[in-house]
Residue frames as qw, qx, qy, qz and C-alpha x, y, z in Angstrom:
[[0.519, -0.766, -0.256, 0.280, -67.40, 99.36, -11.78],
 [0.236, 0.806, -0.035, 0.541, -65.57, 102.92, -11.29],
 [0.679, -0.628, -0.261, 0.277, -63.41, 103.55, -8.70],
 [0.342, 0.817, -0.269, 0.379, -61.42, 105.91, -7.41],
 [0.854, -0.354, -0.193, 0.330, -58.25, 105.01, -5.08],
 [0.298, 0.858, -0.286, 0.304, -56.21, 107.75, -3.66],
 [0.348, -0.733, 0.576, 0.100, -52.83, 107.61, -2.17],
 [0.909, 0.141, 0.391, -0.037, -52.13, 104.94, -4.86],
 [0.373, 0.752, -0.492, 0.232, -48.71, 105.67, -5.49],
 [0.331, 0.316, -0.857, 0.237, -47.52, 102.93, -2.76],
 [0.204, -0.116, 0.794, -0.560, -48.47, 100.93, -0.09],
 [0.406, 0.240, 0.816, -0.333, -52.00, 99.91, 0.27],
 [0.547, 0.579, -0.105, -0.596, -53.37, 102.33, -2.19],
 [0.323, 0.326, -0.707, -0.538, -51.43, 101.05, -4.76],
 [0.082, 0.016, 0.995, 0.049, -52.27, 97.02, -3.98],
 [0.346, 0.547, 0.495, -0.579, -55.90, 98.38, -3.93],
 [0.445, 0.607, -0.148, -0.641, -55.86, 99.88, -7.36],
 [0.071, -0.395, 0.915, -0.033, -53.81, 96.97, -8.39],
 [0.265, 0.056, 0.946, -0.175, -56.30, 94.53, -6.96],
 [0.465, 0.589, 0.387, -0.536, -59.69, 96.14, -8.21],
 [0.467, 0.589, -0.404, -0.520, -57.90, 96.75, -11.87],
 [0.008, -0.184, 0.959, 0.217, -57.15, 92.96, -11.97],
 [0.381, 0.511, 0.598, -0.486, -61.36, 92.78, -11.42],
 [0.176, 0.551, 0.543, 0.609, -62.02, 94.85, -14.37],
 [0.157, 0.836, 0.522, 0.060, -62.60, 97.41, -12.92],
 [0.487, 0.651, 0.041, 0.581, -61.99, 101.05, -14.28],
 [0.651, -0.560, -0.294, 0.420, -59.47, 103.03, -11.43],
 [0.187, 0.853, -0.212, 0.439, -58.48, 106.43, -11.06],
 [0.725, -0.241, -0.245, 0.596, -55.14, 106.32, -9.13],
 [0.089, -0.938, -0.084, -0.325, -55.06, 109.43, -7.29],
 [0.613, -0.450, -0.075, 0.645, -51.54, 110.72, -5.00],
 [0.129, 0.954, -0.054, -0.264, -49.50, 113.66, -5.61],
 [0.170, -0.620, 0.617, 0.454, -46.60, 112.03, -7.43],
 [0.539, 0.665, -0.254, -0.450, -47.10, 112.21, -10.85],
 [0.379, 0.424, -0.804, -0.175, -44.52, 109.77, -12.09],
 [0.207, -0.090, 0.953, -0.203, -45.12, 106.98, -9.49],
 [0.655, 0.391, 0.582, -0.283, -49.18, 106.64, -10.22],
 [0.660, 0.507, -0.062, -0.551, -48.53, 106.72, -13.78],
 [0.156, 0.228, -0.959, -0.057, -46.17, 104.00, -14.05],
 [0.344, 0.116, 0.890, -0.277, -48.60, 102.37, -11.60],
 [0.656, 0.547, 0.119, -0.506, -51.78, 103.08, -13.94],
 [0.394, 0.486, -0.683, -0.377, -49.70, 101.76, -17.04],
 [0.065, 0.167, -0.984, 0.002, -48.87, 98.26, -15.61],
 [0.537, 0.317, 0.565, -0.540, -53.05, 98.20, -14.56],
 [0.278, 0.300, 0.716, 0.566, -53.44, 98.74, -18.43],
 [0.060, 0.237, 0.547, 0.801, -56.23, 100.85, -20.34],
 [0.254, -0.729, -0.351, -0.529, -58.62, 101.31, -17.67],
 [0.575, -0.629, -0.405, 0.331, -56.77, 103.06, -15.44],
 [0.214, 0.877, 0.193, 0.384, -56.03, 106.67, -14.87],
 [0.557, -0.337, -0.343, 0.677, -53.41, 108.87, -13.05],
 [0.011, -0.838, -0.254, -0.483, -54.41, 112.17, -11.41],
 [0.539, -0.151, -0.570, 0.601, -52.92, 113.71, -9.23],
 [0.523, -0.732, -0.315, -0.301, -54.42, 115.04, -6.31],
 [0.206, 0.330, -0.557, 0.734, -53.51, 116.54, -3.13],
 [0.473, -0.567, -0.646, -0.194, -55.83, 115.65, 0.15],
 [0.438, -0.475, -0.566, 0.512, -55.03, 118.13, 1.85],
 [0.020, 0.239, -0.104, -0.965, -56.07, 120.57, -0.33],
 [0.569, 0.493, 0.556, -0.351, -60.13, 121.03, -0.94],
 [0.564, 0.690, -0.067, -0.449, -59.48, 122.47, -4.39],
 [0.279, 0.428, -0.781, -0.360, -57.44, 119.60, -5.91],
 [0.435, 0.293, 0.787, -0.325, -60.06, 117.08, -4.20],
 [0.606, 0.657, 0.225, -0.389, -62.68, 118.74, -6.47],
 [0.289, 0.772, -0.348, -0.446, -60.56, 118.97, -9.12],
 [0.169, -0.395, 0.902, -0.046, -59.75, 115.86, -9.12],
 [0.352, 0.229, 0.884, -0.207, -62.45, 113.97, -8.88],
 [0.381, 0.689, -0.047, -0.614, -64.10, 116.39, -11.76],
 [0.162, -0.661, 0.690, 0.247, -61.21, 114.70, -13.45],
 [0.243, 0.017, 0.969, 0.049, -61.80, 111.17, -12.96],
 [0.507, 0.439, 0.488, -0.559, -65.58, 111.88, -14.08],
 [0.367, 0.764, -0.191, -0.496, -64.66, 112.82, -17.16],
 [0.146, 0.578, -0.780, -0.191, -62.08, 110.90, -17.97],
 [0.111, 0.032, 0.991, -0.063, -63.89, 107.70, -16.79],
 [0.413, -0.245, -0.543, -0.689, -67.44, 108.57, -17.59],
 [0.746, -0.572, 0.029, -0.340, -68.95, 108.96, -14.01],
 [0.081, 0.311, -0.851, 0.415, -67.07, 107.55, -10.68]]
């Protein structure tokens, strides 16, 4: 499974990305701070990704999620 979880730089996101990477499955951790989802991606391990992303902008949505395609081989 492929998922993508944004705001997952704290709170629910994170425990979400968190919970799904302890599944197996492979998580793009989307927020806009950079440092916080990649720590958080590290401690998930190897199949998780940090992008960052803004949702309140349409062109880092797309761009994003372009992102995660790639990088995860389809969402």
């Amino acid at each position: 499974m492929r998922v993508v979880v944004v705001g997952a730089s704290s709170g629910l996101g994170r425990c979400l990305a968190f919970g799904l990477g302890k599944t197996g499955a492979r998580v793009a951790l989307m927020a806009r701070r950079r440092d916080r989802i990649e720590a958080a991606a590290a401690e998930i391990g190897s199949d998780a990704v940090a992008i960052v992303c803004d949702v309140h902008d349409e062109t880092s949505i797309a761009a994003a999620l372009d992102e995660a395609a790639e990088l995860m081989g389809g969402i």
